[in-house]
C-alpha positions in Angstrom: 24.4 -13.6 20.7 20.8 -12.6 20.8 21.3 -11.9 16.7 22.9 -15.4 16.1 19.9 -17.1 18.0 17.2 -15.0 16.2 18.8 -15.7 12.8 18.9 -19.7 13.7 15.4 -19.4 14.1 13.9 -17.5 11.7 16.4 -19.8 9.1 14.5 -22.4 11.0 11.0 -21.2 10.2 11.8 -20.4 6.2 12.8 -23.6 6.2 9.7 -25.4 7.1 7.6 -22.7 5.0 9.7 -23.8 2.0 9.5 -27.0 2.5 5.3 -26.6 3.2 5.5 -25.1 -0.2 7.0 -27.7 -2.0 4.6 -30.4 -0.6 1.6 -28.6 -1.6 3.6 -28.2 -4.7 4.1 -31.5 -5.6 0.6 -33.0 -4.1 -1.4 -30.4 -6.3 0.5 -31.9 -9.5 -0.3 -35.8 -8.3 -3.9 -34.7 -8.1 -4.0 -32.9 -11.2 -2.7 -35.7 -13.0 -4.9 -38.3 -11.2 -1.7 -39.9 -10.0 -3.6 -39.5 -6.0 -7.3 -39.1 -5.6 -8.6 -36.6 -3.4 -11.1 -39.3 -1.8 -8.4 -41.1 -0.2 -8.7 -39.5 3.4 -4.7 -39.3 3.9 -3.8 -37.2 0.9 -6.8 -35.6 1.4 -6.0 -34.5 5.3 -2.6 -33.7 4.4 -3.4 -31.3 1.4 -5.8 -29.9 3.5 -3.6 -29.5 6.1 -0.9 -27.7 4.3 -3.7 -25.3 2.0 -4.7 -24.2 5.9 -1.0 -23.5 7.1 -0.1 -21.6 3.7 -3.3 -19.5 2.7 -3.0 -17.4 5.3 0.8 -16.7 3.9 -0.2 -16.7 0.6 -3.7 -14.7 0.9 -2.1 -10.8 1.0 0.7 -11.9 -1.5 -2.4 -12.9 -3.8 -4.0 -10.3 -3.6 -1.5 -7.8 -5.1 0.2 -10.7 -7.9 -1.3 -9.8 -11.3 -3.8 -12.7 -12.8 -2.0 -15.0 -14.2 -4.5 -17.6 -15.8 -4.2 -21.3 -13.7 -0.3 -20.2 -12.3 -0.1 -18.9 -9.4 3.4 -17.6 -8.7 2.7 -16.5 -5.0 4.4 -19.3 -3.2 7.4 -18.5 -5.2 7.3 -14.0 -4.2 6.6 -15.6 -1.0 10.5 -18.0 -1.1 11.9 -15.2 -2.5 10.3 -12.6 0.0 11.2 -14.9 2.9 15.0 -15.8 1.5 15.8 -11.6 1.2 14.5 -11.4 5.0 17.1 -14.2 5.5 19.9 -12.5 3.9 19.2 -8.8 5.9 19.3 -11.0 9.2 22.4 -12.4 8.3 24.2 -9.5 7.3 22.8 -7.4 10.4 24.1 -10.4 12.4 27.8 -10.5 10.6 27.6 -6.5 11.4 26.7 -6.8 14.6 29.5 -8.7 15.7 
């Protein structure tokens, strides 16, 4: 039981990390195109927000990804990194019982 719960929550976690990701994602592309400006406070706080919830995730993956020019692939080792840790949890749990 202790398994089951563990995996529900970890599931629970990569799933806001992911989804973090794919908001800083898609808010770095509108302010690259100048679809949102940075000087509007609210897209401003948000991106801000999210860059200071994921950098400290991202920061160690960073430093060992190869330089790449202007892509950064680090958000996606880190879905990949995080969706393996899912599937070793699951299995463990499906093992376990």
């Amino acid at each position: 039981m202790f398994l089951l719960t563990l995996l529900q929550i970890v599931d629970l976690l990569v799933s806001v990390v992911v989804f973090l990701i794919i908001v800083q994602f898609v808010l770095s592309l509108l302010i690259a195109f100048n679809v949102v400006n940075t000087s509007n406070q609210f897209v401003s706080a948000i991106y801000s927000a999210v860059n200071a919830l994921l950098d400290p995730i991202l920061r160690p993956i960073r430093r060992f990804m190869p330089k790449t020019g202007a892509i950064d692939f680090s958000p996606l080792v880190l879905i990949l990194a995080l969706n393996i840790i899912q599937i070793v949890l699951r299995n463990l749990v499906i093992a376990g019982y």
